[in-house]
DSSP file (Angstrom, degrees, kcal/mol; ACC not computed):
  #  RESIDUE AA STRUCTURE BP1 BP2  ACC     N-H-->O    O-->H-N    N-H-->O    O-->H-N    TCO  KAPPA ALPHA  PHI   PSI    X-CA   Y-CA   Z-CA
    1    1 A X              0   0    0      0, 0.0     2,-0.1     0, 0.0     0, 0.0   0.000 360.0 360.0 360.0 126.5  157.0  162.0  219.3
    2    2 A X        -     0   0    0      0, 0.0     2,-0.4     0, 0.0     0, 0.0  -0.272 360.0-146.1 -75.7 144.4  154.6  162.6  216.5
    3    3 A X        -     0   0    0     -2,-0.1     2,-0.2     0, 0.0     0, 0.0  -0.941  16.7-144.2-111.8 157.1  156.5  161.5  212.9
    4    4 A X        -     0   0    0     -2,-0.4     2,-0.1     1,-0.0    49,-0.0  -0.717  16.5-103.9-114.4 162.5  155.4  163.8  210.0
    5    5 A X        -     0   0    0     -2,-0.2     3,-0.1     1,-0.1    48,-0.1  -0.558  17.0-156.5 -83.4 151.2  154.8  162.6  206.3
    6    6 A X  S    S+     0   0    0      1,-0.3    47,-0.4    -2,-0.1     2,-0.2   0.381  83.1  31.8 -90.6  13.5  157.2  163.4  203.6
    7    7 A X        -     0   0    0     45,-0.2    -1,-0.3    46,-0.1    45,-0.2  -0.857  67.8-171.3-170.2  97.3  155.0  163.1  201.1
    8    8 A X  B     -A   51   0A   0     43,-3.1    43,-2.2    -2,-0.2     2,-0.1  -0.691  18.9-137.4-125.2 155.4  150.9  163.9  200.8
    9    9 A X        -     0   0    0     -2,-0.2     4,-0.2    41,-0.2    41,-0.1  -0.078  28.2 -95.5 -96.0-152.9  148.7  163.2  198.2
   10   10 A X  S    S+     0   0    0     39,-0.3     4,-0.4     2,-0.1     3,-0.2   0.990 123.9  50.3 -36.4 -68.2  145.8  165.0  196.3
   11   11 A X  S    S+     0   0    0      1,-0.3     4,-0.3     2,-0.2    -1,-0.1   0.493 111.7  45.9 -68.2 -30.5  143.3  163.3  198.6
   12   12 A X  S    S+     0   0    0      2,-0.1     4,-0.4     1,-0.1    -1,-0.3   0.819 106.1  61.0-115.3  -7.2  145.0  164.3  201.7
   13   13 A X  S  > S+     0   0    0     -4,-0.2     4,-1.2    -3,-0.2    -2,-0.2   0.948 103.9  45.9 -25.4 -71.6  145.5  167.7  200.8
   14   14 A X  H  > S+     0   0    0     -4,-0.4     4,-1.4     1,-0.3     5,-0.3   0.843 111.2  50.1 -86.7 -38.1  142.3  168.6  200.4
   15   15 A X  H  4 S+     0   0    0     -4,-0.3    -1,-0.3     1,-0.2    -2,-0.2   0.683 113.3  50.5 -61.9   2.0  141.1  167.0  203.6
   16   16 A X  H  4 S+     0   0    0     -4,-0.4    -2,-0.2     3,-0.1    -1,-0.2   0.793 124.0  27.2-101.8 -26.5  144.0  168.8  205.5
   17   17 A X  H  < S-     0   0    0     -4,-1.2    44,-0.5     2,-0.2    -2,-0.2   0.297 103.2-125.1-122.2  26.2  143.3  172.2  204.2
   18   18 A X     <  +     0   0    0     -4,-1.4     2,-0.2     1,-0.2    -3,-0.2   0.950  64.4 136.4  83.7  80.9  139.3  171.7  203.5
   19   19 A X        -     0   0    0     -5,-0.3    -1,-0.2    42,-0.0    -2,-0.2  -0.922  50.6-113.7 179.3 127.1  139.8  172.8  199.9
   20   20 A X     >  -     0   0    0     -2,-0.2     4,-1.0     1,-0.1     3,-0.5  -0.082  22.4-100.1-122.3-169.3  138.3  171.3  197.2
   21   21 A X  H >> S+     0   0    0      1,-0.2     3,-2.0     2,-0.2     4,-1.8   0.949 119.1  50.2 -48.2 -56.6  139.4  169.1  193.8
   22   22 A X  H 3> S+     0   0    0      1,-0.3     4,-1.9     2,-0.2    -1,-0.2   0.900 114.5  43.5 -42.2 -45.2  139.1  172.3  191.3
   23   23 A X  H 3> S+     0   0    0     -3,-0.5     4,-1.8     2,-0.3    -1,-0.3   0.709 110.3  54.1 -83.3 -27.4  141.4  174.7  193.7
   24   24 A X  H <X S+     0   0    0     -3,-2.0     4,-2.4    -4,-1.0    -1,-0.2   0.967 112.8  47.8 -80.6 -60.0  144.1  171.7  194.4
   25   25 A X  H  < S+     0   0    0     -4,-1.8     4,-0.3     1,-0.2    -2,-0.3   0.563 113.6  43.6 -56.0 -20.5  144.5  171.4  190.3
   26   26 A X  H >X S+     0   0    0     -4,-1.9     3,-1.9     2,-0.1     4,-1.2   0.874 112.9  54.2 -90.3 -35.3  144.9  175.2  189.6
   27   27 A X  H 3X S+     0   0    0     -4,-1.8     4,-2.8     1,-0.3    -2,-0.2   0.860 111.9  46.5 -40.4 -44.5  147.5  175.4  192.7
   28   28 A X  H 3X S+     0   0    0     -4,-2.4     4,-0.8     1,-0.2    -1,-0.3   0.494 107.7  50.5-100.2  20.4  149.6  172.5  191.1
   29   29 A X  H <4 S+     0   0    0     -3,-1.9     4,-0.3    -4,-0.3    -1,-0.2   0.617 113.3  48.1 -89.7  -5.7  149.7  173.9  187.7
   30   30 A X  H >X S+     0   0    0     -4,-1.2     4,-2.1    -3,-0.2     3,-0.7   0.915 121.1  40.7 -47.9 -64.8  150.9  177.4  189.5
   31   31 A X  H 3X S+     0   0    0     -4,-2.8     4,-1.7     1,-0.3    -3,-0.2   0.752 100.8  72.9 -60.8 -37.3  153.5  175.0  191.4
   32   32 A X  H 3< S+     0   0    0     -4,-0.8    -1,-0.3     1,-0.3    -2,-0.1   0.663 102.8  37.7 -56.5 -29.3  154.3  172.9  188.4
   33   33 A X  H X4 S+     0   0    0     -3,-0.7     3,-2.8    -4,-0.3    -1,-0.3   0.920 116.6  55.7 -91.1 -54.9  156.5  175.5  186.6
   34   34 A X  H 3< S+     0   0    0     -4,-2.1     2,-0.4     1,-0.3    -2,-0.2   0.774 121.8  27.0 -47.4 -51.3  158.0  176.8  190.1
   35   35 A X  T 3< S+     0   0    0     -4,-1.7     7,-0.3     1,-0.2    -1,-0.3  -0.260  83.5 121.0-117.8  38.1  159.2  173.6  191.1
   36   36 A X  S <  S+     0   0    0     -3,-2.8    -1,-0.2    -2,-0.4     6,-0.2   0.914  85.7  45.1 -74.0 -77.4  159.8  172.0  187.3
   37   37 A X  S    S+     0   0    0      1,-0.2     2,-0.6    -3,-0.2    -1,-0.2   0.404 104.2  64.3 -53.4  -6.5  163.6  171.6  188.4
   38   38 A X    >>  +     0   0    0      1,-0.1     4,-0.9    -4,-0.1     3,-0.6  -0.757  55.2 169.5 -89.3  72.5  163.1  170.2  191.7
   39   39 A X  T 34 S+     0   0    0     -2,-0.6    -1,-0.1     1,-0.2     3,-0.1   0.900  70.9  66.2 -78.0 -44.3  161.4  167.0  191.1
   40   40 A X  T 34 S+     0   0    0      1,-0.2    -1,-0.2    -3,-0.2    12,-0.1   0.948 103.9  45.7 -35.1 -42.2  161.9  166.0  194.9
   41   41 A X  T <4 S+     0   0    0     -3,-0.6    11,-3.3     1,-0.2     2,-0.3   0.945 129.0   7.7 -92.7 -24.3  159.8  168.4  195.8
   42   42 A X  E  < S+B   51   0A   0     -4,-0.9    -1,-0.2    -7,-0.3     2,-0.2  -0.950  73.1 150.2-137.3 138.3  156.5  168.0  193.1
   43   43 A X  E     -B   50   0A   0      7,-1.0     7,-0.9    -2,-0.3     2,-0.3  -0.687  38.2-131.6 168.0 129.3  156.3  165.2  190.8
   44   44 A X  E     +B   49   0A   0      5,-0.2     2,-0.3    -2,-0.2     5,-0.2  -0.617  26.2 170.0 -93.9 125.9  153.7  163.1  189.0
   45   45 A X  E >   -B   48   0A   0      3,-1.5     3,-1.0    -2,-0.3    -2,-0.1  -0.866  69.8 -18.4-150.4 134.7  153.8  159.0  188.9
   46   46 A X  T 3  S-     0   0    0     -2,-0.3     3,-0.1     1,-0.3     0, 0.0   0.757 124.5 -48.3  45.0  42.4  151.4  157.0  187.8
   47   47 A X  T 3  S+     0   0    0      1,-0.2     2,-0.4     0, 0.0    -1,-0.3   0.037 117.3  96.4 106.4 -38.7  148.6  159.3  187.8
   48   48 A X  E <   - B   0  45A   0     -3,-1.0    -3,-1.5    -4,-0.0    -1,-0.2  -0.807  66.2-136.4-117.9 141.2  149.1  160.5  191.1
   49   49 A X  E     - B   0  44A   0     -2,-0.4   -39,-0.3    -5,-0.2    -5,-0.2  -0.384  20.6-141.5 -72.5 171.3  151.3  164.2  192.2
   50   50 A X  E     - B   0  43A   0     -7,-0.9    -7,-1.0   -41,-0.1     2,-0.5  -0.915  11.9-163.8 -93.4 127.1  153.7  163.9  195.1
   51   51 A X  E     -AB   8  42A   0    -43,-2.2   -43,-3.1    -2,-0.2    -9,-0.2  -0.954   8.4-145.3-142.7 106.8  153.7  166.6  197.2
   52   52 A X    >>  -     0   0    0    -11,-3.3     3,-1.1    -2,-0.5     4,-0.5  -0.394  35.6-111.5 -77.3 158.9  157.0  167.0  200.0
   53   53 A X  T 34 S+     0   0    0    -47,-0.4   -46,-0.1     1,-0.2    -1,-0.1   0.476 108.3  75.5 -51.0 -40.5  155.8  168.6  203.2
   54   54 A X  T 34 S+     0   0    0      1,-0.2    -1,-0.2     2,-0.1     3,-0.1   0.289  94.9  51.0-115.9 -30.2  157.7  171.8  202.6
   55   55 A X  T <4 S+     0   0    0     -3,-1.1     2,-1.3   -14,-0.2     3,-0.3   0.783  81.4  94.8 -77.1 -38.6  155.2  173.0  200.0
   56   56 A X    ><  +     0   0    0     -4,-0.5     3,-0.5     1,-0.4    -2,-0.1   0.283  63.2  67.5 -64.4  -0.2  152.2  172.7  201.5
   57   57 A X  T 3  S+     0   0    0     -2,-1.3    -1,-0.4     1,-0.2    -3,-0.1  -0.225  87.4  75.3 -94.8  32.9  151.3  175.6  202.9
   58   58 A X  T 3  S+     0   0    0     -3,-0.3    -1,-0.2     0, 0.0    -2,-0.2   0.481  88.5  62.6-113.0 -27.1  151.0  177.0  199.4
   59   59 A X  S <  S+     0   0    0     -3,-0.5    -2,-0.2    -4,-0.3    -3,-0.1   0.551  78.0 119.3 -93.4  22.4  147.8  175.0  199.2
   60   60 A X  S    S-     0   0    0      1,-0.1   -42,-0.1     2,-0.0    -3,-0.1  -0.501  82.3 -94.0 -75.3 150.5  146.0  177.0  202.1
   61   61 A X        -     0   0    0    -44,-0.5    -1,-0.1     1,-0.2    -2,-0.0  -0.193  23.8-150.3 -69.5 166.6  143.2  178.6  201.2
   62   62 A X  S    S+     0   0    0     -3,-0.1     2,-0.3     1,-0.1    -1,-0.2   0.785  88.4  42.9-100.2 -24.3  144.0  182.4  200.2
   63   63 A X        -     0   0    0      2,-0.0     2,-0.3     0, 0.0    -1,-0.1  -0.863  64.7-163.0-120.4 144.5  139.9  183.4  201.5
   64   64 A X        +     0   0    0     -2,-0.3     0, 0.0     1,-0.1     0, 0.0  -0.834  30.8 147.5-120.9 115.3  138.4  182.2  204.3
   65   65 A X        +     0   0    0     -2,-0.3     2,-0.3     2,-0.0    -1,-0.1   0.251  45.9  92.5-110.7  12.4  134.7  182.7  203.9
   66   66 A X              0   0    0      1,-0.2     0, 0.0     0, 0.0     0, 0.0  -0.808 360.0 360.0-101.2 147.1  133.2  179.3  206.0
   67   67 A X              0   0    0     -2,-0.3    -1,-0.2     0, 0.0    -2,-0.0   0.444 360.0 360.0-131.6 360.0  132.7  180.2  209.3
């Protein structure tokens, strides 16, 4: 039985959904306001977001143009 993360970083974002610095930084200033009262779910320490599992399909890309 596979365990899943609760938690991704920038860095493993964009290697899970191919997708590149610029595109991860406009997604989480979109995200930042949805989820300002949720801090569990998005949240900034030390430099680096946290990002729960439950979002993350927000940062697939909206085009796919690679083939």
């Amino acid at each position: 039985m596979k365990k899943f993360k609760t938690y991704y970083s920038t860095a493993e974002i964009m290697e899970l959904y191919d997708i590149s610095e610029r595109t991860v930084r406009y997604r989480l200033l979109e995200l930042k306001d949805k989820y300002k009262e949720r801090p569990s779910i998005l949240s900034k320490k030390n430099e680096k977001w946290r990002i729960h599992n439950s979002i993350t399909e927000h940062f697939s890309p909206k085009r796919n143009n690679k083939n």
